[in-house]
C-alpha positions in Angstrom: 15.2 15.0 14.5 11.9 14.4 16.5 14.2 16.3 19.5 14.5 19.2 17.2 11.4 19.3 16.2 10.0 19.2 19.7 12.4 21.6 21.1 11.0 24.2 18.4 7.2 23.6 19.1 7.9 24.3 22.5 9.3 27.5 21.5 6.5 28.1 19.8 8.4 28.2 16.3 7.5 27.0 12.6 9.5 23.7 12.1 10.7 22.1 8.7 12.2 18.8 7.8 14.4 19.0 4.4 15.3 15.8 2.7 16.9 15.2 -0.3 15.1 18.2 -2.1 17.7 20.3 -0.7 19.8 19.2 -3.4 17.8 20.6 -6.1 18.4 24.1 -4.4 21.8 24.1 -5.9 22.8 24.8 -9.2 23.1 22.1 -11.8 27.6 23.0 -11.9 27.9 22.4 -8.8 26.1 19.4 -8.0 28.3 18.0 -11.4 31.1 19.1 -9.8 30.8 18.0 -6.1 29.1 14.3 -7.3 29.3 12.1 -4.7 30.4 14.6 -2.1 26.6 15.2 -0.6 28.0 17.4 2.8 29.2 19.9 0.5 26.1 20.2 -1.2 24.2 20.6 1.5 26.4 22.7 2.8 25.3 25.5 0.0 21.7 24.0 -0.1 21.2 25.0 3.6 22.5 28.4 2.5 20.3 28.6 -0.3 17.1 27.5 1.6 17.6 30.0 4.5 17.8 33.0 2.3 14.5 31.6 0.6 12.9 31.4 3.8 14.1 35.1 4.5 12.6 36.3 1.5 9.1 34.4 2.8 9.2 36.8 5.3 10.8 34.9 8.6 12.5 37.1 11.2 15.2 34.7 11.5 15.9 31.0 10.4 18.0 28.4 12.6 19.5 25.2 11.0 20.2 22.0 12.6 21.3 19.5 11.1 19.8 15.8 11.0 22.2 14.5 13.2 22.0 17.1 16.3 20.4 16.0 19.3 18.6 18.7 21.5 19.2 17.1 25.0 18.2 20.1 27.2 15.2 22.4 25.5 13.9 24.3 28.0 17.3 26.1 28.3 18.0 26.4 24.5 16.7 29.2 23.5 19.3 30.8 20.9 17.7 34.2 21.7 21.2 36.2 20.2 20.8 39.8 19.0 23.3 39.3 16.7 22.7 39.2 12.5 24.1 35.7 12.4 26.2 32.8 14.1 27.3 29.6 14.1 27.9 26.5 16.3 31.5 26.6 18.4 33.1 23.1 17.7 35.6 21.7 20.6 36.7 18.6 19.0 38.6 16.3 21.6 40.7 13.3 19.8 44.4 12.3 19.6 47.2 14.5 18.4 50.4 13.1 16.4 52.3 12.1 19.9 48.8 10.5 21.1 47.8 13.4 23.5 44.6 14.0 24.0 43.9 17.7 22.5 41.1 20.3 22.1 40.4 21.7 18.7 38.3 24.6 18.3 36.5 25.4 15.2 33.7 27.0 13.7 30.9 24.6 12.7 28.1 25.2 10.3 25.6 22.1 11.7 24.4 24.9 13.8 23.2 28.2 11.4 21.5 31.1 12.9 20.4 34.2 10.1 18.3 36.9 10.4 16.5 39.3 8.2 19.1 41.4 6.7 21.9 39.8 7.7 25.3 40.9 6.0 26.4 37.4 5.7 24.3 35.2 4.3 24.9 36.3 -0.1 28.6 36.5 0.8 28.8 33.2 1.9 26.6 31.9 -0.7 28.8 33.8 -3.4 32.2 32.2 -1.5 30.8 28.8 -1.2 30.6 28.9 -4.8 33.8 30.6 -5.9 35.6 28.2 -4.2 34.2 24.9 -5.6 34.3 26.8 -9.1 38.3 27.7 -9.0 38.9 24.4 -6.9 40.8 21.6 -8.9 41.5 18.1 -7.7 39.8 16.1 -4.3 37.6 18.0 -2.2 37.5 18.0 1.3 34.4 17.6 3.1 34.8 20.6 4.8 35.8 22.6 2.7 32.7 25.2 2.2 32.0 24.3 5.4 33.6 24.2 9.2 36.7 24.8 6.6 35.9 28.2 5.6 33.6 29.1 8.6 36.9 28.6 10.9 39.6 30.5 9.0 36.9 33.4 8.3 36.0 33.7 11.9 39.9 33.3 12.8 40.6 36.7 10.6 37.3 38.9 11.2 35.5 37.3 13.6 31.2 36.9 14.1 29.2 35.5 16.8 30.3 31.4 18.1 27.1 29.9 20.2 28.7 27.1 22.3 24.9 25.7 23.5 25.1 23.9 20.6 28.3 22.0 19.9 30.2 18.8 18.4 30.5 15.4 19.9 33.8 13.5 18.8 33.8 9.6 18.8 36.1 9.8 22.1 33.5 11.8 23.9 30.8 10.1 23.5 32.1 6.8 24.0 32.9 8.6 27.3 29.7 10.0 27.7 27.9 6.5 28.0 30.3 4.9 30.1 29.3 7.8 32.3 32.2 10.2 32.0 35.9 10.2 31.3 39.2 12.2 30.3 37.9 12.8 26.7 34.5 14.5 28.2 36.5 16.5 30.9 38.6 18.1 28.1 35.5 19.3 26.2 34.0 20.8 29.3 37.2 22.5 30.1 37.2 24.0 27.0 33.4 25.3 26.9 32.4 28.0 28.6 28.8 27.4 28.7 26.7 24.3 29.4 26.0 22.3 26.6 22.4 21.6 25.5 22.2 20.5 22.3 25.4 18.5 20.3 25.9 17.1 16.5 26.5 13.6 16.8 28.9 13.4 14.0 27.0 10.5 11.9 29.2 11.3 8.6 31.5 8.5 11.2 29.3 6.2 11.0 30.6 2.4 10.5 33.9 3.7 11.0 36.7 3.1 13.8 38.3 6.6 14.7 40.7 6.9 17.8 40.1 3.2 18.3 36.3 3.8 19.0 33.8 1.8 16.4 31.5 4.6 15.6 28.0 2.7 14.6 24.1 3.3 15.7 24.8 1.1 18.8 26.8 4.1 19.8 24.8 6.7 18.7 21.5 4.8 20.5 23.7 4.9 23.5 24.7 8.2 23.4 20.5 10.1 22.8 19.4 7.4 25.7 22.3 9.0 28.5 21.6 12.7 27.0 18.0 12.4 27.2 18.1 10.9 30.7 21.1 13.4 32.2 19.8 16.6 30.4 23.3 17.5 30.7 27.0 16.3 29.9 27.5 16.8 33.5 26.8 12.5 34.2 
């Protein structure tokens, strides 16, 4: 957070941390409704809070989430023209036959909306429809990098790859200073990385036989900070 917060004074933006107040942004049904399940509700609440800061009378509003580390700021600028976008997630980790793979996906820890934007009340409305008509488990995805991913996969809007998604395999490989894992998401982004979500929903859990805790995450800011770069 303090490398977010940084990275915006130095672009000479208004910052704002949102804790648990962001909760109270959503309405009283669908907090009942997604008890327990706190990345969905802040996946509406972050909706919710950038239209309010719209109405304020911002130009344009850019979510990061607590977890995103801004390793390179002088070169992130998200300067896009566009009314909207979202982070590109490359997502490296095992597939069924235990190859390593690359998934691509839309991903919501990185929101970009602007006044007037044609996006931001139909997702809001969506978001909402769907936890309303849903029955059963919910995934935590599933107003999220869920919907974002199959509605850019049929209409298509604006990816920014500066900002993307580590996976547990990556950044293992990123602080023993480089390895097939890493390689694969660099093959599979066009730009150069500056900023990444750490992925701390993980935490204190083993995925692809890598123990995902704060030793790792420590690890992981200390090599970024230093490199600048995922190039190690």
């Amino acid at each position: 957070m303090n490398s977010v917060q940084a990275w915006a004074s130095l672009r000479g933006w208004n910052y704002q941390l949102v804790g648990d107040e962001i909760f109270d942004l959503t309405p009283d049904w669908y907090r009942e409704k997604t008890a327990g399940r706190l990345p969905i509700q802040t996946d509406l609440g972050r909706l919710i809070l950038a239209r309010n800061l719209l109405a304020e009378g911002y130009e344009r509003v850019v979510w990061l989430d607590a977890d995103a580390l801004v390793f390179n700021p002088n070169e992130l600028t998200i300067d896009i023209t566009d009314e909207f976008a979202f982070g590109r997630e490359v997502w490296v980790q095992y597939d069924k036959k235990r190859q390593l793979k690359a998934y691509k996906n839309a991903h919501n820890a990185l929101c970009v909306f602007t006044q007037g934007n044609s996006f931001l009340d139909f997702y809001i409305y969506t978001a909402q429809a769907i936890i309303k008509k849903h029955q059963g488990g919910l995934a935590p995805q599933i107003v999220g990098p869920k919907l974002l991913t199959s509605l850019h996969n049929t209409i298509g809007f604006p990816l920014i790859d500066d900002v993307g998604m580590l996976s547990p395999l990556v950044m293992k490989d990123v602080v023993n200073g480089g390895g097939v894992a890493l390689d694969l998401l660099k093959q599979n982004t066009p730009t150069s990385m500056k900023a990444a979500n750490l992925s701390s929903s993980l935490d204190g859990q083993e995925t692809d036989l890598v123990e995902v805790n704060e030793a790792l995450f420590e690890q992981v800011c200390q090599r970024l900070t230093k490199t600048g770069s995922l190039d190690l």
